[in-house]
Structure formats: structure tokens, C-alpha cells
LUMBA-218649 format. One record per residue (C-alpha): residue number from 1; residue in one letter; y, x, z. Coordinates in Angstrom, 3 decimals, padded with zeros to 6 digits. Example, Ala and Ser with C-alpha at 12.3 -4.5 7.8 and 13.67 -1.06 7.14 Angstrom:
BEGIN
<atom><i>1</i><aa>A</aa><c2>-004.500</c2><c1>012.300</c1><c3>007.800</c3></atom>
<atom><i>2</i><aa>S</aa><c2>-001.060</c2><c1>013.670</c1><c3>007.140</c3></atom>
END
This chain:
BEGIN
<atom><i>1</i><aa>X</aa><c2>001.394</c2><c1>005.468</c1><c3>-027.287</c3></atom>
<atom><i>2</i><aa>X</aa><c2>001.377</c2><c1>008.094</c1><c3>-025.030</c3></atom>
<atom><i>3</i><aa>X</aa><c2>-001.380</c2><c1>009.374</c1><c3>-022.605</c3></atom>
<atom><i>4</i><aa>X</aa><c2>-001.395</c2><c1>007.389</c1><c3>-019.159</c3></atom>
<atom><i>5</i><aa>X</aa><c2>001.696</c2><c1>009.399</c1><c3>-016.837</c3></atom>
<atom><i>6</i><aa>X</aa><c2>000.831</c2><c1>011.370</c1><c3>-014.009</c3></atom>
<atom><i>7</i><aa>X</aa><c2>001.879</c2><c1>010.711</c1><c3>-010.518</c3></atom>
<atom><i>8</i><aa>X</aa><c2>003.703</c2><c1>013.847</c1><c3>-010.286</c3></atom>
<atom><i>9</i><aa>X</aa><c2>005.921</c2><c1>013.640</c1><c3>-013.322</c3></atom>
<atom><i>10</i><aa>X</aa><c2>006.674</c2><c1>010.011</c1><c3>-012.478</c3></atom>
<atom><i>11</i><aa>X</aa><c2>007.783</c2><c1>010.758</c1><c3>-009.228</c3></atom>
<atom><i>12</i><aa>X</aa><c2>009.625</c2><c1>013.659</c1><c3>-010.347</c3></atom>
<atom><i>13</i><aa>X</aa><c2>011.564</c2><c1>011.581</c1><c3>-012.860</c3></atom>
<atom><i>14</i><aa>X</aa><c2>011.984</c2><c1>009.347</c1><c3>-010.040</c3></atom>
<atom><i>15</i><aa>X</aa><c2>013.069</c2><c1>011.651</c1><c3>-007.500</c3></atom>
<atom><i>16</i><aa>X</aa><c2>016.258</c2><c1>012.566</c1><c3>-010.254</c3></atom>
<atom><i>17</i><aa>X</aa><c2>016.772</c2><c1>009.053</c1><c3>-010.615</c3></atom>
<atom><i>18</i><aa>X</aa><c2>017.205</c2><c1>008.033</c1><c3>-006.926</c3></atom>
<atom><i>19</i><aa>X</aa><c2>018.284</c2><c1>011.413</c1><c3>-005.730</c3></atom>
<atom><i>20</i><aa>X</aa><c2>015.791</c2><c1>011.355</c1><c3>-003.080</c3></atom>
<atom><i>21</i><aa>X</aa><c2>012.336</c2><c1>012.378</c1><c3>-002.703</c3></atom>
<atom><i>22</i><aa>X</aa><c2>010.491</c2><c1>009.693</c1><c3>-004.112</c3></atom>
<atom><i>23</i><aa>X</aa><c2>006.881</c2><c1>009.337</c1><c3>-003.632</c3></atom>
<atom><i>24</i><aa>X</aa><c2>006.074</c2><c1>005.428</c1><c3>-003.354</c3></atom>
<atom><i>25</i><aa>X</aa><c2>002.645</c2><c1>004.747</c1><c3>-004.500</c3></atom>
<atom><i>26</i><aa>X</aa><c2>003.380</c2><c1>001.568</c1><c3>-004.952</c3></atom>
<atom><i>27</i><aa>X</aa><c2>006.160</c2><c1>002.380</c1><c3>-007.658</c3></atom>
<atom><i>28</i><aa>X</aa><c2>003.505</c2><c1>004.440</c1><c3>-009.523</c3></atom>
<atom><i>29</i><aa>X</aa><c2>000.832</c2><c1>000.967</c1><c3>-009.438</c3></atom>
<atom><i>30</i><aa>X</aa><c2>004.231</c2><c1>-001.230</c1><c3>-010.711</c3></atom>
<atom><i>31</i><aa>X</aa><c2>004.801</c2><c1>001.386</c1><c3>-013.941</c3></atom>
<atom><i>32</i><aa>X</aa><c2>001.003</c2><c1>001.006</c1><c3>-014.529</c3></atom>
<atom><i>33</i><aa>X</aa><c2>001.265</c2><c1>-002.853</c1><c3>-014.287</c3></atom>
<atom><i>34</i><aa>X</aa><c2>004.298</c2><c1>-002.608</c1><c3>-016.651</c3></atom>
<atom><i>35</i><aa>X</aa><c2>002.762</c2><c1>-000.317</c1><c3>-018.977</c3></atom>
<atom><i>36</i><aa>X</aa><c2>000.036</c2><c1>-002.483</c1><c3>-019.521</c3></atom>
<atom><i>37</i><aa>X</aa><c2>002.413</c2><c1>-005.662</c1><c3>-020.028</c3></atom>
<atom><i>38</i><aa>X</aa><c2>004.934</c2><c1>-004.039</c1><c3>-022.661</c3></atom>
<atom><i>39</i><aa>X</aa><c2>002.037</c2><c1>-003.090</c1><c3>-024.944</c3></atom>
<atom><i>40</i><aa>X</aa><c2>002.876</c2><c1>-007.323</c1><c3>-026.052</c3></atom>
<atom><i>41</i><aa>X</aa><c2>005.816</c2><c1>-007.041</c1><c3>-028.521</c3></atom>
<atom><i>42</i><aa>X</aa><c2>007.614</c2><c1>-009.485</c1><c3>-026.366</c3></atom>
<atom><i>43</i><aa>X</aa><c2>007.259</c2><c1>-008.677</c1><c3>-022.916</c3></atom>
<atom><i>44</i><aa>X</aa><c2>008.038</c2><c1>-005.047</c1><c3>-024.251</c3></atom>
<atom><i>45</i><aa>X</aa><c2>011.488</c2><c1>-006.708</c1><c3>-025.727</c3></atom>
<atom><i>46</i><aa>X</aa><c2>011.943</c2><c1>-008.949</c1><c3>-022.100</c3></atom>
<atom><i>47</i><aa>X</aa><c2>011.817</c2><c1>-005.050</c1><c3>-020.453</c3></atom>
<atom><i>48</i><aa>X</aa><c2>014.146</c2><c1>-003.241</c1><c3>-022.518</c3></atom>
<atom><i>49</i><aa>X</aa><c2>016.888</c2><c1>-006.002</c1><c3>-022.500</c3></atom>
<atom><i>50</i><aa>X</aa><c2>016.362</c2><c1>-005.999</c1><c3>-018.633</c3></atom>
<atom><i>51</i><aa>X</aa><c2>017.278</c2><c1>-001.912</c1><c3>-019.276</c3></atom>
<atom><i>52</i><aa>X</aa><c2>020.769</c2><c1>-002.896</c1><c3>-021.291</c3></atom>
<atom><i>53</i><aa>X</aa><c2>022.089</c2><c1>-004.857</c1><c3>-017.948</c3></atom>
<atom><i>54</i><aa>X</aa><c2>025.594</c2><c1>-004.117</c1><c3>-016.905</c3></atom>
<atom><i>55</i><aa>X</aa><c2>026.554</c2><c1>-004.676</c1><c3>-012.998</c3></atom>
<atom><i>56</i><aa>X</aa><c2>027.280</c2><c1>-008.122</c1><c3>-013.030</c3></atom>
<atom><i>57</i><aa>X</aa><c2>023.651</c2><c1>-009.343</c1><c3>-014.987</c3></atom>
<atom><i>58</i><aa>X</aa><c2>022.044</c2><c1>-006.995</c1><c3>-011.959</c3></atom>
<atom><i>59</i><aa>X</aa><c2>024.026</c2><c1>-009.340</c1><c3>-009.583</c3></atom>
<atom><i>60</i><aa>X</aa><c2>022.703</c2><c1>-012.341</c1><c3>-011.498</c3></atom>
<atom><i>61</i><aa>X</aa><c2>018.999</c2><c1>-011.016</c1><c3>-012.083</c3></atom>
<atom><i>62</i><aa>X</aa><c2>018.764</c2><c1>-010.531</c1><c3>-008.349</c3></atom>
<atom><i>63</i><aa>X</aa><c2>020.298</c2><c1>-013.971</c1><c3>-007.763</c3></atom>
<atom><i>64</i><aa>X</aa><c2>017.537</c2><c1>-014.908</c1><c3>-009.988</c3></atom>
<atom><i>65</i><aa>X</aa><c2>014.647</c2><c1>-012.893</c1><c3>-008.081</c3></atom>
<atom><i>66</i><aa>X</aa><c2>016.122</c2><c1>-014.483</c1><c3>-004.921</c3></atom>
<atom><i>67</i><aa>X</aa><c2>015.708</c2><c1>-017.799</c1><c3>-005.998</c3></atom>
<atom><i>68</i><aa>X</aa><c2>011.764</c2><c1>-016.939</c1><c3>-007.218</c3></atom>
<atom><i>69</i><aa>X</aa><c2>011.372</c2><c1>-015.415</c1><c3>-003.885</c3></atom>
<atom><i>70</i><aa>X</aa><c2>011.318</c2><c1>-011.995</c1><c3>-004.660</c3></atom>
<atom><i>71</i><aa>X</aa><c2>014.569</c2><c1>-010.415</c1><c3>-002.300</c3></atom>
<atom><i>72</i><aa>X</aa><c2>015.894</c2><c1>-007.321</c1><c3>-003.536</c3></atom>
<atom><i>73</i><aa>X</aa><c2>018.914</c2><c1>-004.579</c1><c3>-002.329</c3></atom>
<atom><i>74</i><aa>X</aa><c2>020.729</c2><c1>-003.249</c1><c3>-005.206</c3></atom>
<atom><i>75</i><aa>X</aa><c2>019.353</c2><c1>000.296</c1><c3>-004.409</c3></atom>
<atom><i>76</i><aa>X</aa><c2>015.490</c2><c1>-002.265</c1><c3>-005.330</c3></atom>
<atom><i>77</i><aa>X</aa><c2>017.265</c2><c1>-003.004</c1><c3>-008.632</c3></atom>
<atom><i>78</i><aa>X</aa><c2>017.733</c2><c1>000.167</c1><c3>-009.432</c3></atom>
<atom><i>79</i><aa>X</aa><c2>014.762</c2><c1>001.813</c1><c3>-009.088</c3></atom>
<atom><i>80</i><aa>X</aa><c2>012.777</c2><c1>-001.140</c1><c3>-010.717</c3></atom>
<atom><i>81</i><aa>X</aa><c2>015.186</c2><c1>-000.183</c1><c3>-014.011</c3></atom>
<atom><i>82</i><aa>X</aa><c2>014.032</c2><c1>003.312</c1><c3>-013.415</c3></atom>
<atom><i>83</i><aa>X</aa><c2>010.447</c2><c1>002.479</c1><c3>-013.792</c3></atom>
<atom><i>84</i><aa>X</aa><c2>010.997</c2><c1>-000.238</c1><c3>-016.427</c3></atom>
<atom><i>85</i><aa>X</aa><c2>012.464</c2><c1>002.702</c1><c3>-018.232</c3></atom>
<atom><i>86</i><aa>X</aa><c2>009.741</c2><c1>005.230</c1><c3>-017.658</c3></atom>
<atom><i>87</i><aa>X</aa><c2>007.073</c2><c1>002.568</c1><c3>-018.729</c3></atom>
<atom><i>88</i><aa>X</aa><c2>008.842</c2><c1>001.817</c1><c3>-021.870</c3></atom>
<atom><i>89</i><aa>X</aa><c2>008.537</c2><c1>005.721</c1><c3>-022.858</c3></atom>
<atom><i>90</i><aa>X</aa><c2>004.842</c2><c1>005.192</c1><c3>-022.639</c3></atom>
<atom><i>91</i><aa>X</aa><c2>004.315</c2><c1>002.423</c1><c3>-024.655</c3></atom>
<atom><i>92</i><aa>X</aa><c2>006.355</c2><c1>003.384</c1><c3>-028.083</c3></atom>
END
């Protein structure tokens, strides 16, 4: 496992991800969160298949937020991938 990331380089990462500048704190407490949760084997395997979706299982998981009351654009989608992603490097 890797050392805990630094604001900067996660916002960075997510700044070439969104192709904006990206500093949401609230992003950065989410990948902590999410760090913390894929250190169990299978909440780590529940993230990375969340990774492998195509477009129409991001329609779906959205439907599926939706309907747990959690709304979210696309655009939301997205960038919660991004930082599933970037947790997941810190946790192998």
C-alpha cells in the first residue's frame, strides 16, 4: 500500500481527468473514504468492477443511485470513476 495521496497530486490527476481545474475538497475526503473501504478484499473488487463499466451500466448505475436517493449528472459519474480509480492505486 502506498503512502496516504496528497491533495495536490490528486487534484492534479483530477484536473487531467475532467479537463478543468479541479480542486473540490470534498472529492479529496470521498478518495480518503474509499481508500479506507477497498483495503476489504471485497469492497476493493465492488470498486474496480464499478471501473470496467461501459456507457450503458453508467446509465443503469445512476438509475440505481437515483432510486437510493443519491442524483447524479453524467459529468458526477465520471468523476466518481476518476476517484474510484485513484483510490484503487493506493490500496494495491
Amino acid at each position: 500500500m502506498r503512502k496516504r495521496p496528497t491533495k495536490k497530486a490528486f487534484y492534479e490527476y483530477m484536473s487531467i481527468r475532467t479537463n478543468r481545474n479541479f480542486k473540490e475538497s470534498s472529492a479529496y475526503d470521498m478518495l480518503l473514504d474509499l481508500i479506507v473501504q477497498a483495503r476489504d478484499e471485497e469492497q476493493f473488487m465492488d470498486l474496480a468492477e464499478l471501473t470496467l463499466m461501459n456507457k450503458t451500466d453508467r446509465l443503469i448505475y445512476r438509475n440505481k443511485m437515483a432510486c437510493e436517493g443519491f442524483e447524479m449528472t453524467p459529468l458526477q459519474v465520471d468523476e466518481y470513476l476518476a476517484v474510484v480509480e485513484y483510490a484503487l492505486e493506493y490500496t494495491v
